[in-house]
C-alpha positions in Angstrom: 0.0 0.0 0.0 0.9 3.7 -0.1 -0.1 6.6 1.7 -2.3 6.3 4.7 -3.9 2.6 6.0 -6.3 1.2 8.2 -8.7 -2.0 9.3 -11.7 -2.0 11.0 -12.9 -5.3 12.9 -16.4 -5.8 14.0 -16.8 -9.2 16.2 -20.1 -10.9 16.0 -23.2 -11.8 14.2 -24.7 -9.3 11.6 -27.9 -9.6 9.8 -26.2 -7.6 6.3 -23.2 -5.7 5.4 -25.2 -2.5 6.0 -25.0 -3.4 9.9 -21.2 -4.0 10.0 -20.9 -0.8 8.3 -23.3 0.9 11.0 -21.2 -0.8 13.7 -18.0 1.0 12.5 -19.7 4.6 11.7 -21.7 4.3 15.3 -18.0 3.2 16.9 -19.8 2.8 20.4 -17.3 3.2 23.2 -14.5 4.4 21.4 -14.3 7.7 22.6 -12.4 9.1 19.8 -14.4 7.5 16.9 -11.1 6.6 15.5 -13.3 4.1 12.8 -16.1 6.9 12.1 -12.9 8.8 11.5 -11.2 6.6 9.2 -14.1 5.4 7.0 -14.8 8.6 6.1 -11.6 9.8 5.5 -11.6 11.2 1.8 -8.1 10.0 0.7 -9.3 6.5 1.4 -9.9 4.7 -2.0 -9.3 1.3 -1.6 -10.9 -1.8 0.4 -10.7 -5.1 0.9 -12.7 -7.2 3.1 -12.9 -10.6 4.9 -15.3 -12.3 7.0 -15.2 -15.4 8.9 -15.5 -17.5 11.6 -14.4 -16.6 15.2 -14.0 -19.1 18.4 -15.6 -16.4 20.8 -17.5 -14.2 18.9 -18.8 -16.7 16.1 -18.3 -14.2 13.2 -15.7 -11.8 12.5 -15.3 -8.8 9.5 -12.0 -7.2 8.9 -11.8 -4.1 6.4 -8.9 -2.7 5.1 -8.5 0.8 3.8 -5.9 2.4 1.8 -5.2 5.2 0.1 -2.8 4.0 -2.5 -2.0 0.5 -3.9 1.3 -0.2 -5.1 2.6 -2.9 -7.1 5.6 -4.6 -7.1 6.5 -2.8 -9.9 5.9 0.5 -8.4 9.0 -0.1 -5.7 
């Protein structure tokens, strides 16, 4: 990657995408919002996603978001 990065995680069982997404933007008891802050961060253009399984919290979603991607050529 290039430029800035971050993931969000959201632990447990969501109906949709939509509610993940609402988890992050909500960030409850996070007092800085640090994931509100990052998804909406402009220079953020790029994503990817996973979601799995999780011993505790039965499901987990990881997003990662970047402003740049940069290929092995690009080095």
């Amino acid at each position: 990657w290039g430029g800035s990065i971050f993931e969000a995680i959201d632990y447990g069982i969501r109906e949709c995408a939509r509610d993940t997404v609402l988890a992050w933007l909500v960030d409850d008891g996070v007092p800085k919002r640090i994931h509100r802050q990052n998804l909406l961060f402009k220079d953020h253009k790029h994503l990817g996603v996973a979601k799995g399984g999780h011993k505790v919290s039965k499901e987990c979603t990881v997003a990662v978001f970047a402003a740049q991607v940069v290929t092995k050529e690009d080095i």
